[in-house]
VOMILO-375016 format. One record per residue: residue in three letters; x, y, z of N, C-alpha, C, O in turn. Coordinates in steps of 0.1 Angstrom, whole numbers, plus 5000, padded with zeros to 4 digits. Each point is the difference from the previous one (the first is absolute). Layout:
<nodes>
AlaXYZXYZXYZXYZ...
</nodes>
This chain:
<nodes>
Unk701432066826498949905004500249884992500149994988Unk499849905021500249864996499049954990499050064997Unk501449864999498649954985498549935008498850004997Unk501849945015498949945012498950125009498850015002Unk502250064999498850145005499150064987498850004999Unk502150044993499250054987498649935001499050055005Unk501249824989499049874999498850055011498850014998Unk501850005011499050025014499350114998498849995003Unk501850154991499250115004499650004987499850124997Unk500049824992499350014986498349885005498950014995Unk501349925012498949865006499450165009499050054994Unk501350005017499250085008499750094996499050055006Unk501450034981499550134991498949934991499050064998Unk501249814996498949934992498849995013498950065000Unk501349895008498549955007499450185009499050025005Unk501950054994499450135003499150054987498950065002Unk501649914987499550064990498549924993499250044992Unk500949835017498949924996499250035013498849994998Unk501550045013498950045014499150134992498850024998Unk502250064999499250134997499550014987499350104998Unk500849824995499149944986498649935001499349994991Unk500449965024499549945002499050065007498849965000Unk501850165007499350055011499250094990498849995000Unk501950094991499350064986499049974994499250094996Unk500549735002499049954996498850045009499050054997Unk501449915013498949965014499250144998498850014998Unk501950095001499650165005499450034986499150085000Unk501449864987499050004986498649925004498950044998Unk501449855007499049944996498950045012498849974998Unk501850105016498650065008500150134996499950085010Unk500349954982499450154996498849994986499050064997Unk501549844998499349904989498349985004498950044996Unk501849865016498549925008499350195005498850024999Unk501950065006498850105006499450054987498850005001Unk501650034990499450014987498949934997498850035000Unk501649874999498849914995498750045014498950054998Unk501749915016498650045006500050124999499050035008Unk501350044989498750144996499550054987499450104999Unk500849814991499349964989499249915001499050004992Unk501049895019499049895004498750065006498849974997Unk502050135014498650125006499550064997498950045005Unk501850014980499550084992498949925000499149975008Unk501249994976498849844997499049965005499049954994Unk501350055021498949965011499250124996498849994995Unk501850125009498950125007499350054986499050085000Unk501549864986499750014987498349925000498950054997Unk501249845006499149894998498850035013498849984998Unk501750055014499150045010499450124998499050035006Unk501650044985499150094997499250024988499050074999Unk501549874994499149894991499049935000499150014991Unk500849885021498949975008498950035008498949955002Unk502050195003499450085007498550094989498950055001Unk502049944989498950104986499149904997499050024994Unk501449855008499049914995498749985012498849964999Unk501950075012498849995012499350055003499049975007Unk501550154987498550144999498649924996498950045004Unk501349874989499049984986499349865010498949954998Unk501950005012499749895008499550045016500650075008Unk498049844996499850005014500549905000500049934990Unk500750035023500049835007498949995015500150045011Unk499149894984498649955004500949925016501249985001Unk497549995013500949935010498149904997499050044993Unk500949865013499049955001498450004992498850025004Unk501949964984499649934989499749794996500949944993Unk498350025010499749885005498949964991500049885000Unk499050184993499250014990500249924988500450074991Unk499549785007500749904988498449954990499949924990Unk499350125015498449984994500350054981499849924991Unk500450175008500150114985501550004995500850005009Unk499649994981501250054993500550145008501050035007Unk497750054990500850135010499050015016498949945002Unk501550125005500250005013499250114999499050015008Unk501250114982499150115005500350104988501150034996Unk497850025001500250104983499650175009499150045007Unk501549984990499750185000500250084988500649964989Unk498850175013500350074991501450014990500249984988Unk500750075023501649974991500949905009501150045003Unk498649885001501049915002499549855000498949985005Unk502249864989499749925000500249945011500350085009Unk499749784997500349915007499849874995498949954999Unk502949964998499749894993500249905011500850025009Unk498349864992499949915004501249915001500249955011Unk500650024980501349954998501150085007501149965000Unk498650175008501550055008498650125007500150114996Unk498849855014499550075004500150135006499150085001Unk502349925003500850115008500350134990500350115004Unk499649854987500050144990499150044994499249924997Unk500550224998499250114989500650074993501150045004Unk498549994985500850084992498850094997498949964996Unk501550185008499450134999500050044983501050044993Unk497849955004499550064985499650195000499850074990Unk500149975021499750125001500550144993499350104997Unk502249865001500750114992499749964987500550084992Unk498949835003500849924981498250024994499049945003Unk501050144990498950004994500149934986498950014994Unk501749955002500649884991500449924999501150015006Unk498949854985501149914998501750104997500849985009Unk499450084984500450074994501150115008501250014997Unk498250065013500350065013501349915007501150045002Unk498149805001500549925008501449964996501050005007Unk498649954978501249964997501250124999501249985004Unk498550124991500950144997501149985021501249995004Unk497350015002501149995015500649945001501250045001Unk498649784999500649915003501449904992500949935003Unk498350124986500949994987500449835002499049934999Unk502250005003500649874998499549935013500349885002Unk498950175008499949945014498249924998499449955009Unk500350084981498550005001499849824998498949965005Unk501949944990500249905007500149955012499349915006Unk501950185000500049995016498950035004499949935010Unk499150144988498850035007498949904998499149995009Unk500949944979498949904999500549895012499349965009Unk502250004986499949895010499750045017499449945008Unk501450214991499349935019498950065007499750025012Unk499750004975498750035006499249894994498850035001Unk501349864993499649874997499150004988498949955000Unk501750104990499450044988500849954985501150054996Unk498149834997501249994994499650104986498950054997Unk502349974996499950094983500649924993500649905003Unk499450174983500649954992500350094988499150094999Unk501949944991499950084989501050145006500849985008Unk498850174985500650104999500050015012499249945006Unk502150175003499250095013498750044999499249975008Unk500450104982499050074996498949885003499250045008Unk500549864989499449915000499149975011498850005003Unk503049965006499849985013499550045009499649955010Unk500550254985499650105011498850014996499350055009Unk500049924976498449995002499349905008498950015006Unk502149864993499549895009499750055016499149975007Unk502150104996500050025017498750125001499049975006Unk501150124989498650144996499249944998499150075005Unk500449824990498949964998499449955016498850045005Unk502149895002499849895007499750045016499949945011Unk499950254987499950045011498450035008499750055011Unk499749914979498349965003499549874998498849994996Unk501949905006499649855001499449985008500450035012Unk498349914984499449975014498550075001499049955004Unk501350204992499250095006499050014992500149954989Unk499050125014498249994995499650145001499850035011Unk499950064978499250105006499550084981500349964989Unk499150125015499150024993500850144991500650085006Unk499249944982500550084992498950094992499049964996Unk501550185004499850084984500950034992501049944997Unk498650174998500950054988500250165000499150075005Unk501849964991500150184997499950024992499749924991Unk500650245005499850054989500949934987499649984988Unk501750005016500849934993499949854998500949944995Unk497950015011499849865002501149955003500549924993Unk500150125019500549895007499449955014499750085008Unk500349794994499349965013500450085014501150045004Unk498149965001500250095015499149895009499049974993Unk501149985019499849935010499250085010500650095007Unk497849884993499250095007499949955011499550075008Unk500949774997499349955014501049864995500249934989Unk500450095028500649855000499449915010500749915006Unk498050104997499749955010499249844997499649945009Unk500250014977500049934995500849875003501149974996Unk498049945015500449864999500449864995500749925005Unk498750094986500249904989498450034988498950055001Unk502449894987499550024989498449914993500449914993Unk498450085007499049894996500149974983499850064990Unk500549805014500049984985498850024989500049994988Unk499050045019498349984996500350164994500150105008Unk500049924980499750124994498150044998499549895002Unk499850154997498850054989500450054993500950095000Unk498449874990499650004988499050184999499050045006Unk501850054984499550155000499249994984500750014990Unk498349985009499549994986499550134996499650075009Unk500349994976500050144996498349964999499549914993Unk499850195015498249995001499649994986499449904996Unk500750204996500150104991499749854990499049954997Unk502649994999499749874991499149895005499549924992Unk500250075020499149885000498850024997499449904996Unk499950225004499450064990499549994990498849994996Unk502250024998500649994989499849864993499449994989Unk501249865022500149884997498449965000499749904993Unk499350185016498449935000499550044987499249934994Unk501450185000499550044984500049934992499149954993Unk502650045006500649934989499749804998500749944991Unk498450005017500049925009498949944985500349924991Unk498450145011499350024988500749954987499749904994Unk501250195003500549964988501249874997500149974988Unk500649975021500549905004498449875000500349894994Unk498750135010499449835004498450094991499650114997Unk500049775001498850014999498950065011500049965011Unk499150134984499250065012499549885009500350025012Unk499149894987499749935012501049965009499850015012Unk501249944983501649935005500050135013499850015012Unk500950114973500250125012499350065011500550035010Unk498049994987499150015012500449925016500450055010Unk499449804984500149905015501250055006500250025012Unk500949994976501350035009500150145009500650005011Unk498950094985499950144999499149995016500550055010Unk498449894991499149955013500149955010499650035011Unk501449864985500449855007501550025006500249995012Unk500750054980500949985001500550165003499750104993Unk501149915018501150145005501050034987500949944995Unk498750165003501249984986501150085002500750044991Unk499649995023501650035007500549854992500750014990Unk499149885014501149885006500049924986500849914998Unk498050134990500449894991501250064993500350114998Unk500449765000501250054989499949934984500450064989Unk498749785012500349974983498249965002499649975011Unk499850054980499249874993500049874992500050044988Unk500049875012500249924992498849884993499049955005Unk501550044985498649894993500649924993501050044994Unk498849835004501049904993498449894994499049995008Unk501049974982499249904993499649915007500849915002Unk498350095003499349875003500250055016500449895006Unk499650195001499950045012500050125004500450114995Unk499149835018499150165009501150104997501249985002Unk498350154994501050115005500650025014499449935008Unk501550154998500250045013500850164998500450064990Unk499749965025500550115000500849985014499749985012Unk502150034977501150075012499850095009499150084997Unk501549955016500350085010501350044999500949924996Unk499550235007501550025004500449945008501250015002Unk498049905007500349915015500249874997500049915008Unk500250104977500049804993498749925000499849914992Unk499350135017498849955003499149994985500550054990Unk498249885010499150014986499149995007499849965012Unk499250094977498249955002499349994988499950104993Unk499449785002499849964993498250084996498949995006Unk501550074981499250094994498349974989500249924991Unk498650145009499249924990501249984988501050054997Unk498049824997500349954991499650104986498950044998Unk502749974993499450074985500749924993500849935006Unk499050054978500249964993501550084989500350124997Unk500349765001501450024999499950154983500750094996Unk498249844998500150034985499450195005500550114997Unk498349835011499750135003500950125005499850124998Unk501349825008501250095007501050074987500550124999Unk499649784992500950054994499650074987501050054993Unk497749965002499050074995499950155004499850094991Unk500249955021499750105010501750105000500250124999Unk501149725003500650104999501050014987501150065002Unk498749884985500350094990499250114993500550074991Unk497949955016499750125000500650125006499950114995Unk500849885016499450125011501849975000500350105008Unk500549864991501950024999500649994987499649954989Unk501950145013500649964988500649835001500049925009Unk500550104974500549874996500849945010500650065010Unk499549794986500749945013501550044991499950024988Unk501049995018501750004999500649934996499449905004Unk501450064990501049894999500349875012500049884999Unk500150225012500049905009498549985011500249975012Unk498650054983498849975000499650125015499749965011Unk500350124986499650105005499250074997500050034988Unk498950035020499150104993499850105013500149975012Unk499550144981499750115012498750124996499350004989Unk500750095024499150114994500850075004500749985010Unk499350154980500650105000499750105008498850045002Unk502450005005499950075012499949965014499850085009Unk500349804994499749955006501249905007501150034995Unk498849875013501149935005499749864998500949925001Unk497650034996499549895004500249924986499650054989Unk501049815012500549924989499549864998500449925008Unk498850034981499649904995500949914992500350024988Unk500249875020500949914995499449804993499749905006Unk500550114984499049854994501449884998501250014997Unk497749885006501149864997499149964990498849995002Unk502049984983499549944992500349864997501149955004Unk498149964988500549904999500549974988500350094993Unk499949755002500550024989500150054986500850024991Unk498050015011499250044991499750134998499350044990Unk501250035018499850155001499150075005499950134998Unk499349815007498650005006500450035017500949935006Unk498450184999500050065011499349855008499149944995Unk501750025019499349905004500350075015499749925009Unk500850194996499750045013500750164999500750044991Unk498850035019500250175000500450035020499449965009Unk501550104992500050045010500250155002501150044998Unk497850065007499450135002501950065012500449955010Unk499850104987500650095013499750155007500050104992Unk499749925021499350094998501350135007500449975011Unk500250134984500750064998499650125009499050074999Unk502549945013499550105007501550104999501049974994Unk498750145011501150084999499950065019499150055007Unk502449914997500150075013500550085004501149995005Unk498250114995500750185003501349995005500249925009Unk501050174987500850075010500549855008500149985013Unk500349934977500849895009501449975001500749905004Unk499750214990501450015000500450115011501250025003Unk497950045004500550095007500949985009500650105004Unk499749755004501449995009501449974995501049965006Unk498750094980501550014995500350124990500749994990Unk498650165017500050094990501350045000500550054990Unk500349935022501650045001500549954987500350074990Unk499849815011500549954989499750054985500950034992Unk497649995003499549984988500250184999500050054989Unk500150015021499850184996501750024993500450104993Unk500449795013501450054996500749874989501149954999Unk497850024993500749894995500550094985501249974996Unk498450114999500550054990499950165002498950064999Unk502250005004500150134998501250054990500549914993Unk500150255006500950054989501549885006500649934991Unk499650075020501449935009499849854996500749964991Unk498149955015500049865001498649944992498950054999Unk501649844996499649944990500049835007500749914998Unk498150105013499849805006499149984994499150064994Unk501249805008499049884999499249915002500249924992Unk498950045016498549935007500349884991500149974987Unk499949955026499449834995499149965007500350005012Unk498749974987498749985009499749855002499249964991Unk501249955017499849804999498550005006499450105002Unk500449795000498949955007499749904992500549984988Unk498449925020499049894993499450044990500350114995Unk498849805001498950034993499150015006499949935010Unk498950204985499150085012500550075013499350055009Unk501849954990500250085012500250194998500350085009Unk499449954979499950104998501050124994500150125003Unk500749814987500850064994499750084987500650104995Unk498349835001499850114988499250135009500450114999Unk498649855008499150155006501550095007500050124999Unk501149835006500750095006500950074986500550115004Unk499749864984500850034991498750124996500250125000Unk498649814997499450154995499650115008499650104996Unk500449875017500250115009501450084993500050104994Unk500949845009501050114999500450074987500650114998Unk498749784993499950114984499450165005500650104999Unk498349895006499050095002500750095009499950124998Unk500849855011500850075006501450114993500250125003Unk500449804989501150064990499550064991500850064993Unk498149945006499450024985499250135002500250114994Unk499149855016499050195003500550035011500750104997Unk499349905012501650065016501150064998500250115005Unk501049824986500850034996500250024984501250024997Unk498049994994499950034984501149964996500950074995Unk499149795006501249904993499349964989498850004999Unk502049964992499749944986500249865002501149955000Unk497649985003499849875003499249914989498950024995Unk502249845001499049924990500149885006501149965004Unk497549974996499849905005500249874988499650024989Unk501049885014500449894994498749915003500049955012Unk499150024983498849925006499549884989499350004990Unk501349915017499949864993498649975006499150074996Unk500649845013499149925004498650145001498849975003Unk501850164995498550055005499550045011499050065002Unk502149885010499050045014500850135005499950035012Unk500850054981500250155008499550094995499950105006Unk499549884978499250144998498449894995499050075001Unk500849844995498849945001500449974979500850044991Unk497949855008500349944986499450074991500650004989Unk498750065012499850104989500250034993501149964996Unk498350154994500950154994500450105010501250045002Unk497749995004500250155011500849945012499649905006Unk501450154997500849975012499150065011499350094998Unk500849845013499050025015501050155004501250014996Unk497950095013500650085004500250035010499550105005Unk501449795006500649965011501850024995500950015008Unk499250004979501850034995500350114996500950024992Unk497950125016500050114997500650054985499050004992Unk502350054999500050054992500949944994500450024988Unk500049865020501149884994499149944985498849984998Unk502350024992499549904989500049855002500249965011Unk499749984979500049905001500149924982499350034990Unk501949865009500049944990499449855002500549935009Unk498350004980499749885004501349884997501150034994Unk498749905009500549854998499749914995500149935010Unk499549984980499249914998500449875003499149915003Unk502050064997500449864999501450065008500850094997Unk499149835014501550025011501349954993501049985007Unk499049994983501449994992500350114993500849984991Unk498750135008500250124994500050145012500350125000Unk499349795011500650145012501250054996500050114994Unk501349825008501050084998500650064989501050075000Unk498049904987500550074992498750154998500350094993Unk498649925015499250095002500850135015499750115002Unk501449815006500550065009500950104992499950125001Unk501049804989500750124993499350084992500350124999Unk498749824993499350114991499450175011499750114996Unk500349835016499450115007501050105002499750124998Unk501749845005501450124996499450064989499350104999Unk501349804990499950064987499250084998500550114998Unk497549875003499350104992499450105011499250084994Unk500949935020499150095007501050045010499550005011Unk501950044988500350055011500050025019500550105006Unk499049804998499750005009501350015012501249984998Unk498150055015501250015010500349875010501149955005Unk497550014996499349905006499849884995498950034995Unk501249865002499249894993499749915016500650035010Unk498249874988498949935008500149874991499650004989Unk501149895018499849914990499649865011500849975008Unk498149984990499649895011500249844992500049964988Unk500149995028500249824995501450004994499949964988Unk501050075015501349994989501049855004500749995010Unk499249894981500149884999501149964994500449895004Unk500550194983500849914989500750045002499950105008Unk501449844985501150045002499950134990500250115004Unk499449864981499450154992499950105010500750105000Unk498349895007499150185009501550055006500350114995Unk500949825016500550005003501050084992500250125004Unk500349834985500650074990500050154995500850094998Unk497649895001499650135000499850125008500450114998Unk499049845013499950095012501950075001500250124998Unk500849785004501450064996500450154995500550105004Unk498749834986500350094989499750165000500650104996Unk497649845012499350165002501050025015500550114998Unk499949855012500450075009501550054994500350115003Unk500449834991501250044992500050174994501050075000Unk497649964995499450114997500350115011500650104998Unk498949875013499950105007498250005006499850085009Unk499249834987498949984998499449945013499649884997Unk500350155015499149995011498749854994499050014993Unk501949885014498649864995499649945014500849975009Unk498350024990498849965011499449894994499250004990Unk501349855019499849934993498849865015499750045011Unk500049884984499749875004500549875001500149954989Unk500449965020499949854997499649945007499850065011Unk499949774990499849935008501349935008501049944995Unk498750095018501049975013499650045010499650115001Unk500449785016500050095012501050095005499650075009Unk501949944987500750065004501250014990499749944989Unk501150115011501450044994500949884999500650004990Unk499649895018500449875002499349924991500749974990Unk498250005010498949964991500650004990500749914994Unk498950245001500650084986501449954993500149994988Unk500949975020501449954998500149834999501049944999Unk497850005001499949904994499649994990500349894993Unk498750204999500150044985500649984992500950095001Unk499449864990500849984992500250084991501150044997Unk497549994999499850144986500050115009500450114995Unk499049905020499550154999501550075012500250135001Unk500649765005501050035009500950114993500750075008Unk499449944983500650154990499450115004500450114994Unk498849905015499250145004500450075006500050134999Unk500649795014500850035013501249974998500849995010Unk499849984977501750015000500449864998501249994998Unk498149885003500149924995501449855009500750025010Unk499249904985501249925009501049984989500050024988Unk501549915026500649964991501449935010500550065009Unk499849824988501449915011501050084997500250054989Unk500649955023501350085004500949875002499449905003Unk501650094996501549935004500350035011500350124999Unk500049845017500350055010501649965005500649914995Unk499850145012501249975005500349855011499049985006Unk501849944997499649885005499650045016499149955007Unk501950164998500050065009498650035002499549955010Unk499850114983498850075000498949914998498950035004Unk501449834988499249925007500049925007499049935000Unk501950025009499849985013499250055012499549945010Unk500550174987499150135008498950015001499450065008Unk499949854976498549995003499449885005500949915002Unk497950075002499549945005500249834989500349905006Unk499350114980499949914989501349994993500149944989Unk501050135017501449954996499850014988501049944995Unk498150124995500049994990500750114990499850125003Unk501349874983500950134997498750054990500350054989Unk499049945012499050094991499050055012499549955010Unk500750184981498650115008499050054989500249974988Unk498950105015499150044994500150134999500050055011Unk500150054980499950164999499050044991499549934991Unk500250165012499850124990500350014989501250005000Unk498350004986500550004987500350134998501150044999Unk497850054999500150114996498950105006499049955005Unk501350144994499350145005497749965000499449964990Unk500350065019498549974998499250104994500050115006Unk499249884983499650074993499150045009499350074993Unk500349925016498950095008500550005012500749925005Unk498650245002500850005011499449995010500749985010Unk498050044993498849955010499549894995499949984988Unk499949925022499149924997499149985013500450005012Unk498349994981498750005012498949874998499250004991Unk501049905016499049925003499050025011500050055012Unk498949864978498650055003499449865009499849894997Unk500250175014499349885012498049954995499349904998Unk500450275004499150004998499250124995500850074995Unk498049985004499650144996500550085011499449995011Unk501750114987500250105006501049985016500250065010Unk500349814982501349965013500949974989499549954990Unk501850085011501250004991501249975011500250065010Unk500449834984501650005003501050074992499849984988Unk501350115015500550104994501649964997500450005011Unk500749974982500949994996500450144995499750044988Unk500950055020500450204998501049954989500150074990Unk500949805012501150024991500249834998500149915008Unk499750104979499549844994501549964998500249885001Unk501150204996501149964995500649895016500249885002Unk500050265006499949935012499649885008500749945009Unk498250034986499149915006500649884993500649905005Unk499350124986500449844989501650015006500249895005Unk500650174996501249985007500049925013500649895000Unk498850155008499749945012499449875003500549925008Unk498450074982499349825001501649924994500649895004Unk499850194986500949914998501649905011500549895001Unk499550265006500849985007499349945017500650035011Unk498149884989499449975008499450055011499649935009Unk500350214991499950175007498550024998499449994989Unk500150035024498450024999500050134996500950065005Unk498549994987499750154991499350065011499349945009Unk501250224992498750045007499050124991500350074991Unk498549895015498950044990499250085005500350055011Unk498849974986498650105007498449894993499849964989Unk499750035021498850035001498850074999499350005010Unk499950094977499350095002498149944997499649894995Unk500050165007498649975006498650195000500050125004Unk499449814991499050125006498949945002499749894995Unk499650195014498949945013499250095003500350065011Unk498449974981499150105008500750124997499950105007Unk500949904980500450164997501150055006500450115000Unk500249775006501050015005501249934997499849884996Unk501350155005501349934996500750005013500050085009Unk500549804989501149915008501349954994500049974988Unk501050035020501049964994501149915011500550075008Unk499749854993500449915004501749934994499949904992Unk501650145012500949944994500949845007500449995011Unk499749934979500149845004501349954995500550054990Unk500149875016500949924991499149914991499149955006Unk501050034982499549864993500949855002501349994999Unk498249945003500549895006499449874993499949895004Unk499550174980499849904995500649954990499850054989Unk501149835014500949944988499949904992499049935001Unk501950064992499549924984501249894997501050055005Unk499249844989501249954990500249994991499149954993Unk501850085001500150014982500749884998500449964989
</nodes>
C-alpha cells in the first residue's frame, strides 16, 4: 500500500473515531439530562408535598371584599388578614406558641409574611407573635379555672365600653364616715358628712387666708364652711401621728393622709386631708397572671405604669393581699409615700398578711429595697413609684435573687417607658447598632443606625392602668420592646371588669413614639 492511500485510510479511521466519540458524548450527556429530570421531579413532588403539609393549616377564602377592619373576620381558631384576605391560618391543632413552632420550625417566617403579619426576633418569638394574633379583633367575656387560666364564657360581645364603674369596698366607706371625725374638726366633719356624698370626695383642702373646698374623684369642687387654719392644725396634731420627713401625717390603720405646706418659717400655712379608700378585689382581671407569677418552676415579674391617680397604688395593694393570704407568699411592702398600707404605725388591713417596711425620705428606697433581701426573707417584694436610677439598681439585684418584684412607675405605655432615661433599664433598656449599607438602603430613613434592645428586661409583664379596673396587658414585655423598636405594632390585650364581669378584648397597639 502506497504512502497516499495509507494517508487516506488513517484521515477516515480518525473521523470515525471522532463521529463515535461524539455520538458517546450525546448518549452521556442525554442520559445525564434524564437524570437530572427525575431529580428535578423528584424536588418538585418534594416541595409539593411540602406545600401540600403547609395547606392543611391553610383555607383559601373566594369573595372576601371586607377592607373596613384589619381583619375581615375573627373566629374561634382561625385568622383573616386584611393585607392577603384570601387566607386563614387554622389555630385549632396548636395549643401553644411552643406546639407551633416545634411544627413549623424555620417556616414560621414564611407564615407571618403571607398571611400579612410582620415578626421579629427568635422563631420562638415569632410563633408567639402569630399565636397571639389569632383573636385580634375579638371581644368576649372571660373566667377563670381551677388552675387560673382564662376560659372564654360568651363571645357574643360587641364592642368593648370604655366607661368602666367604679366597685367600691361598702364595708370601708364606712369605715371613711368614722374615721372622718378624726381627720376634721366636728363641725367641718358634720356639714361634710350631711352636705356632701362621701362616695366622690377624694381631697380636702385649706390654705391661709381662704375658703376651704372639697375635691371630687370627678376633678369637680365645692366650696365648704369656713374654719380656721390654726384651728385645723391644732385638731390634727392631736388626733394624727407626727408629720414625716416628707410632711406627712396619718392615722393608723387607716388609708386617709394629711399632707402640710409650710412656709419659711416652718409654720404650717396650708393642709390637704386625703380621704383614703380601698377597692375590693381589683386585681381580679389579671388573676392568670398574678396566681402564677411565683411558683417552685417560675420566678416573674409585674410592672404596673399609669398616670397619677389612675390607680396604681390601690391595684399593687390588692395584689399584696392576694399573694399574701390566697397564696401564703412571703410578701414585704416597700412603702415610701404611705399610700399602699396608709401613714401610720398600724398597716391598713386591705395587704392581708403582707408586711410592710416604711420609707421616710425617697432617697433611701433603694437602699430599704435591699435591706428587705437582707433582713426578712421574703419571696415577694411590692415596691411603688420607682423613679432613680438607684431603685433600678436595686430592683436588679433583688430579681438577680430569684425574688418575685412587683413594682410601679409613671408612664402610659411601654414606648413611653423607653424614653426614660433612668427607668428604660426595666424593659431591657436601648442601645445604636451599626447597619450594613445594604441594609440601610432598605429603610425608610436610609439611616446605618438602628435602635435595639440592650439587655434582657427585668420584668416580664407589664400592665398599664387606663383606669379602675380596665388594664392594658404586655404578656411578654421583652417582646414588645423588640417590636416598637423595630416599628411593629405590639399586640396586646385589653382587660376590663364591668358589673362583676370580665372582658377581654386583643389589639394591635399602634401608639408610637421618637427617640
Amino acid at each position: 500500500m502506497n504512502k497516499n492511500n495509507k494517508n487516506f485510510y488513517d484521515k477516515i479511521l480518525s473521523k470515525k473515531n471522532q463521529t463515535n466519540n461524539t455520538n458517546k458524548k450525546i448518549k452521556t450527556n442525554n442520559t445525564d439530562n434524564k437524570i437530572k429530570k427525575k431529580e428535578i421531579k423528584k424536588n418538585n413532588n418534594n416541595n409539593n408535598n411540602s406545600i401540600n403539609n403547609l395547606n392543611k393549616h391553610f383555607s383559601f377564602l373566594e369573595n372576601s371584599n371586607n377592607n373596613n377592619n384589619q381583619f375581615n373576620e375573627v373566629q374561634d381558631s382561625e385568622i383573616r388578614m386584611n393585607n392577603n384576605p384570601n387566607i386563614s391560618f387554622d389555630f385549632s391543632r396548636f395549643s401553644s406558641p411552643e406546639e407551633l413552632e416545634i411544627e413549623f420550625k424555620d417556616k414560621i417566617p414564611e407564615l407571618l409574611k403571607n398571611i400579612g403579619i410582620k415578626g421579629c426576633g427568635s422563631n420562638l418569638q415569632q410563633a408567639i407573635r402569630l399565636f397571639d394574633s389569632r383573636d385580634v379583633g375579638a371581644v368576649y367575656e372571660y373566667t377563670f379555672d381551677d388552675s387560673h387560666n382564662i376560659i372564654k364564657t360568651s363571645t357574643d360581645v360587641k364592642t368593648l365600653d370604655a366607661e368602666v364603674e367604679q366597685q367600691y369596698d361598702i364595708n370601708d366607706d364606712e369605715d371613711c364616715l368614722e374615721l372622718i371625725h378624726l381627720l376634721l374638726p366636728e363641725t367641718v366633719a358634720d356639714y361634710i358628712i350631711e352636705n356632701i356624698p362621701n362616695r366622690q370626695i377624694s381631697e380636702i383642702i385649706k390654705d391661709k387666708g381662704k375658703d376651704p373646698y372639697v375635691l371630687f374623684i370627678d376633678g369637680g369642687y365645692q366650696t365648704i364652711e369656713y374654719f380656721d387654719i390654726e384651728e385645723m392644725v391644732d385638731f390634727v396634731f392631736d388626733q394624727c401621728d407626727e408629720f414625716t420627713p416628707n410632711n406627712r401625717a396619718g392615722i393608723s390603720g387607716s388609708l386617709h393622709r394629711i399632707s402640710k405646706i409650710d412656709n419659711r418659717d416652718q409654720k404650717i400655712i396650708g393642709l390637704t386631708t386625703r380621704i383614703g379608700r380601698h377597692i375590693g378585689n381589683i386585681s381580679s382581671p389579671l388573676h392568670d397572671i398574678i396566681y402564677t407569677m411565683h411558683t417552685n418552676d417560675i420566678q416573674k415579674s409585674l410592672l404596673v405604669l399609669g398616670g397619677p391617680s389612675k390607680g396604681k397604688t390601690t391595684l399593687l395593694r390588692d395584689i399584696a393581699r392576694v399573694l399574701s393570704t390566697d397564696l401564703n407568699k412571703r410578701v414585704i411592702i416597700v412603702d415610701t409615700s404611705g399610700d399602699i398600707t396608709g401613714c401610720g404605725d398600724i398597716a391598713h388591713s386591705s395587704i392581708g398578711r403582707a408586711r410592710r417596711l416604711p420609707v421616710y425620705s425617697k432617697k433611701d428606697q433603694s437602699r430599704v429595697i435591699l435591706e428587705a433581701v437582707q433582713n426578712h426573707n421574703p419571696q415577694v417584694i411590692i415596691v411603688d413609684e420607682i423613679g432613680s436610677r438607684a431603685d433600678v439598681e436595686s430592683i436588679e439585684y433583688v430579681i438577680s435573687m430569684g425574688i418575685t418584684l412587683i413594682g410601679s412607675a409613671h408612664g402610659t405605655c411601654v414606648a413611653s417607658l423607653l424614653k426614660n432615661k433612668n427607668l428604660n433599664k426595666l424593659v431591657g433598656g436601648i442601645k445604636e447598632t451599626l447597619i450594613s449599607d445594604f441594609a440601610a438602603k432598605q429603610r425608610e430613613n436610609k439611616k446605618k443606625f438602628q435602635l435595639e434592645r440592650k439587655n434582657s428586661s427585668l420584668f416580664d409583664v407589664v400592665v398599664e392602668i387606663k383606669n379602675y379596673q380596665d388594664y392594658i396587658v404586655y404578656k411578654n414585655a421583652q417582646n414588645t420592646v423588640d417590636e416598637i423598636l423595630l416599628k411593629i405594632e405590639p399586640i396586646v390585650e385589653r382587660r376590663v371588669k364591668k358589673q362583676e364581669k370580665h372582658f377581654l378584648q386583643t389589639f394591635y397597639d399602634d401608639r408610637t413614639f421618637e427617640l
